[in-house]
N, C-alpha and C positions, 0 to 999 in steps of 0.2 A: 086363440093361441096367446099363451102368456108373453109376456111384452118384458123382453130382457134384458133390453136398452141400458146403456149404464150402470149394469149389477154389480160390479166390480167398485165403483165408485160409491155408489149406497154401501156394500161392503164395508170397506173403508169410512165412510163418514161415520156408520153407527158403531166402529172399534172403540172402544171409550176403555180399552185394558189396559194393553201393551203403547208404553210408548215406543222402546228399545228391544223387543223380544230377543235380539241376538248376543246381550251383555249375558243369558240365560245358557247360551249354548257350552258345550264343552271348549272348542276352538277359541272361545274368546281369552285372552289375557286384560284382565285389570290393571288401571295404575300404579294398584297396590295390594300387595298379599296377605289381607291380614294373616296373625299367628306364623307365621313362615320365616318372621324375619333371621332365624336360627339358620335355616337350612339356606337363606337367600345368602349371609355374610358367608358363610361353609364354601357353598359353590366360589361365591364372587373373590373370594380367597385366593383359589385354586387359578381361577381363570385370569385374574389381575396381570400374572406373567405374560398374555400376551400383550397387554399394551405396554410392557417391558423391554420389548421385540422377542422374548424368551419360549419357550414349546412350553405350554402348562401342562399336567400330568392330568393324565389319562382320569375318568371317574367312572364309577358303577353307582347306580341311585338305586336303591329299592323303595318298595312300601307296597300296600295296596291299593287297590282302585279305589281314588278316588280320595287322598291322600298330597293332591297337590304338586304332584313331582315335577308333569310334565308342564303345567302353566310355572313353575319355579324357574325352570330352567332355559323357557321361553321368555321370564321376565327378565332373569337375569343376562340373555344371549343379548335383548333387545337393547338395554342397559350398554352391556360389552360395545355392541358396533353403534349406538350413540357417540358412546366417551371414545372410541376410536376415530370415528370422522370427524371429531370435532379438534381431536390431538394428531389429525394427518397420521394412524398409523393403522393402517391395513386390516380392519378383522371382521369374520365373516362366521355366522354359525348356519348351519346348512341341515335341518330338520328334515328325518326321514322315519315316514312308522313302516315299521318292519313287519305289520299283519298284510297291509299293503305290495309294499316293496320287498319282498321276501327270499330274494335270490340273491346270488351274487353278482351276475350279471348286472339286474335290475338296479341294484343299488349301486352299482359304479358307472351304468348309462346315466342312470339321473342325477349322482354328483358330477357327471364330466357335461351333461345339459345343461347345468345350474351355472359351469365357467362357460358357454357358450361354445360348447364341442356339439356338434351335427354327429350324434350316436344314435342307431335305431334300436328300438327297446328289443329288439330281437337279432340274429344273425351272427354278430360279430364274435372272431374265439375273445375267450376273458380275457387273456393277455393281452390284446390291444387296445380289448375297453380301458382296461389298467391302465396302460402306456401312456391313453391320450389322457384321462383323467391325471394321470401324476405330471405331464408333461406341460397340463393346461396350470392346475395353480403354482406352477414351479415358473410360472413365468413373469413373478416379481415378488418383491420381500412381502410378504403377506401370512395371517396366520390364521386359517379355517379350523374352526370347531364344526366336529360331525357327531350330532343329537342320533340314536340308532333308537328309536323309541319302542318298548315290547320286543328287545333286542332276543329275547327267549326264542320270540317265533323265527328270527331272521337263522340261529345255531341249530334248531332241528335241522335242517338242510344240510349241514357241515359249518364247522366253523375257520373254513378257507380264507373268507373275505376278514375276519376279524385278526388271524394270522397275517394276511398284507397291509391291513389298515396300520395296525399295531405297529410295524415295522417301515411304514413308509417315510419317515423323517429320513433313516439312513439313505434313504437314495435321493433327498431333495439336498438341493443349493442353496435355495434365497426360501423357500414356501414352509412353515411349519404347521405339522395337523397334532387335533390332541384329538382325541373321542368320548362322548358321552353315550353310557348306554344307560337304559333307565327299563326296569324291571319289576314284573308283581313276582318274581319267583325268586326265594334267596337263595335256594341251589342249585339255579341252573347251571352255574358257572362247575359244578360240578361236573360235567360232561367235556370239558373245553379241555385241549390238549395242554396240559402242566403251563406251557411258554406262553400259550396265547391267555391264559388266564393272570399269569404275574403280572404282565404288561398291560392287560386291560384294567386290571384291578389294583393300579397304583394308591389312588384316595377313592373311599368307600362313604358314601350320605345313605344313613337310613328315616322314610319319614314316617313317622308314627301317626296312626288316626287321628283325626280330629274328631272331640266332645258334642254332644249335642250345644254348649254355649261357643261353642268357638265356631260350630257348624250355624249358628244364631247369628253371629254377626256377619259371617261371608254373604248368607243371603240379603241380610241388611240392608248392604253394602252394593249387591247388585240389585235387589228391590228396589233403590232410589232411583237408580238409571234405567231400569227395566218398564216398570208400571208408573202411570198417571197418576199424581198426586189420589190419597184414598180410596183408592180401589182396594186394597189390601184386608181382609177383616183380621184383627190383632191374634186372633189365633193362629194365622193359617202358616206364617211362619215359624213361631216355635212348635207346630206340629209337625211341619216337614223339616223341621232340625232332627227334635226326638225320635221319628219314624229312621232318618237316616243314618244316627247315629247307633241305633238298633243293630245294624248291618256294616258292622266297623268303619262307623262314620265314615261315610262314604259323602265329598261332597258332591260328586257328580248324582247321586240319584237324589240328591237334597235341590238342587238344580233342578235336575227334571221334575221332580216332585212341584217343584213352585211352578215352572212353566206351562205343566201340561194342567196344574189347576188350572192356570190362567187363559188357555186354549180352551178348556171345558167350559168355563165360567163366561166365556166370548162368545162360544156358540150358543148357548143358553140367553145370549140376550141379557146377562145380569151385568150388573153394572158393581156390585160386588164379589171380590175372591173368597168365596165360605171354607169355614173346614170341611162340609160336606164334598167341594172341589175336589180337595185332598184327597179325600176319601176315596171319590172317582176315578182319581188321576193314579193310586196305589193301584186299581183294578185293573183300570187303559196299559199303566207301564206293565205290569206283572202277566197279561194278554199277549203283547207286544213283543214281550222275551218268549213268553214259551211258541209263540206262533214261528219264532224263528230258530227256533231249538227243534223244531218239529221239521221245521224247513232242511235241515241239516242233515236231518236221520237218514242211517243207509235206508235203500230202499224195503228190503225182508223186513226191517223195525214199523217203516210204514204200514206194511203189512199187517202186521199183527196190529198195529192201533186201528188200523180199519176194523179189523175183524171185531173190536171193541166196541166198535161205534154200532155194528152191525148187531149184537148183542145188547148193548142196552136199547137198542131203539126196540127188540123183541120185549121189552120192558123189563131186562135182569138188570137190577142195582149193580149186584156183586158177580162174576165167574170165575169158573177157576181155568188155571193152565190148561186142563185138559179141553175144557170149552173153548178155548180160542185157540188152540192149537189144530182142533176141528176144522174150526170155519177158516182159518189162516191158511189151510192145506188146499179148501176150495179156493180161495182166490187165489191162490195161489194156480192152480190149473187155469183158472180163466183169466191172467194175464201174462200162461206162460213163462214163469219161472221156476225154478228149482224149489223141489218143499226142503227145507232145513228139517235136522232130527230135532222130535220136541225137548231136548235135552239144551239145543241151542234155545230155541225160541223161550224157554224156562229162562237160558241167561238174558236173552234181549227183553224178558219183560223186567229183570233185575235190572238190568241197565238203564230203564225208561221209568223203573221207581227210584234212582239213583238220582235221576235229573226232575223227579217232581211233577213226570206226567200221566205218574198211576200211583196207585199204592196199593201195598198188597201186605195182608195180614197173614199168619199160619193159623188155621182153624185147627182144635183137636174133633173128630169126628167120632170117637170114641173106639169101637172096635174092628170099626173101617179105616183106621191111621189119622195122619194128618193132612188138609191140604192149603192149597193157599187161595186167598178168595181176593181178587184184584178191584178195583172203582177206579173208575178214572177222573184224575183231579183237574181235567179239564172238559169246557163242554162239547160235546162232541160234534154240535155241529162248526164247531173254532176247527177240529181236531178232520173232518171229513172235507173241508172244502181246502185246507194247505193238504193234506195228502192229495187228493185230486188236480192240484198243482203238476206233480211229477207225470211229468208225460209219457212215463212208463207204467203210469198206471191212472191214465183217463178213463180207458175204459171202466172201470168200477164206477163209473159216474151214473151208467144204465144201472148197476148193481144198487146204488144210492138213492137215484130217484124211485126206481120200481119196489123199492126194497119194502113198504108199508104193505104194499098186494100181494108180494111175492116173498116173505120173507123167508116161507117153507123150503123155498127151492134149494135155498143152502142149508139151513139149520135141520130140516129134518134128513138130510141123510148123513148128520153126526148122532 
């Protein structure tokens, strides 16, 4: 038997990568932002009136992923209740992501947890969550900023809570609240009822991409703190600038991009980060997403990518609608679901070339019309072991294994 003793510790000794891997993550805030200082002054502008003792106006941030909003406004919160403790005057910013926290309820149990209110994240009508939250920071001169992060997702549900948030200075005494929401969508606020949208959207930041050279120095800047002196090979950076900025500059995948070379580069034993890392690490991330995109499909979608898998393993590259709409109808009997019209299943294959987990071309066939011949752009066996996930449909895993000996039992009676 192998002798395991202290693996963990060998581990660790032969890390020769990462000094810091967590200066890499998203959650981290740096001392300093580069290229932001625009948007840092803008905010700090805005938010200054609280240490005035004054309610600052309300903000709406947009930009896209990856775009610096939410480390902005974290740098600059961090900043605010600094220069407040140190000026004895009361300020507090209270960060909530709304993919998370996504109710109403939810998000005023956990501002009235954060003033030390005993609220169960379930049970209670909203109006008393309300009462105690508004009752708890009303209970000295004080001035909370509430961060509603991917605020888009929190307004699908109704925008009820953004209606009381908006309004709640009028019922406090000594407590003043201002709100930040911070969004990838610039017309969500389209949907918000006329009043809650004027009041939410008093001062507006928009943040613009960042360049592959501006994307060049962020990493820089966390590479120092991140990695052990020379481990870095001098391309590998400006290739996961250029790669990110591809993708409107996005610094979060420029981020990952560096870290998860750096995770490939560790397991491999190398004691340098190559561009070939990179390389790896575009393949690892872009796996990673579609495994969890697949993870998300209604179930019928599943369906039909099974029937794919099932299909090329008979060894067809390419099939059409009608071919999977076949074998989609048999598993579909053997795990007991309803067969959809292949009218739908035509839209759910459009949906799932939509999102880059198939493609599908129009053939002209000449005086037999036209059809459409699908591939699937991932590999199938990524694509058959997350469908076999959903526990409504394990069974297909006898279908999966047996399926090389057996593959007639379904295919030939389409």
């Amino acid at each position: 038997m192998m002798d395991v003793t202290g693996f963990f510790e060998k581990m660790l000794a032969s890390s020769r990568i990462f000094k810091n891997k967590e200066v890499l993550r998203h959650s981290y805030t740096p001392e300093n932002l580069p290229h932001r200082n625009e948007q840092i002054e803008s905010l700090a502008s805005i938010l200054v009136s609280a240490l005035k003792g004054e309610t600052p106006s309300n903000v709406m941030i947009y930009g896209k992923t990856g775009t610096g909003k939410t480390a902005t406004v974290r740098f600059v919160g961090r900043e605010l209740e600094k220069t407040g403790e140190r000026l004895n005057i009361p300020c507090y910013v209270c960060y909530i992501n709304c993919e998370i926290i996504d109710t109403q309820y939810r998000v005023l149990a956990t501002l009235a947890r954060m003033f030390d209110r005993n609220i169960p994240m379930t049970g209670w009508p909203t109006d008393q969550v309300y009462s105690e939250f508004r009752m708890a920071i009303d209970s000295k001169d004080q001035t909370l900023i509430i961060v509603l992060d991917e605020i888009d997702k929190l307004v699908r549900k109704g925008d009820e809570i953004l209606y009381n948030l908006s309004r709640i200075n009028s019922e406090l005494d000594r407590a003043r609240v201002s709100l930040i929401g911070i969004s990838n969508d610039v017309r969500f606020t389209e949907y918000l009822d006329p009043r809650v949208r004027s009041s939410l959207g008093e001062e507006e930041l928009v943040f613009p991409p960042y360049d592959a050279n501006q994307l060049r120095d962020i990493l820089a800047q966390r590479a120092e703190i991140a990695f052990y002196d020379g481990v870095l090979d001098d391309n590998v950076i400006p290739l996961c600038s250029a790669l990110a900025a591809q993708e409107h500059g996005d610094a979060r995948k420029a981020l990952d991009l560096l870290r998860v070379s750096g995770e490939i580069a560790e397991k491999e034993n190398s004691e340098i980060v190559e561009a070939r890392h990179v390389r790896m690490a575009i393949e690892k991330i872009e796996n990673d997403h579609v495994v969890e995109v697949i993870r998300t499909l209604p179930t019928q979608s599943k369906l039909v990518l099974f029937g794919m898998v099932l299909l090329s393993r008979r060894g067809s590259r390419e099939f059409t609608t009608g071919e999977v709409y076949d074998v989609y109808r048999q598993l579909c009997r053997r795990v007991g679901m309803d067969i959809l019209t292949q009218r739908r299943i035509s839209d759910l294959i459009s949906e799932l070339d939509l999102l880059g987990i198939v493609n599908t071309v129009i053939v002209s066939k000449g005086r037999y019309g036209r059809t459409r011949e699908i591939t699937l752009n991932v590999q199938r066996n990524v694509v058959a072991s997350v469908v076999l996930e959903d526990f409504r449909l394990r069974s297909l895993s006898k279908v999966d294994l047996q399926y090389q000996a057996k593959l007639d039992s379904i295919t030939s009676q389409v």
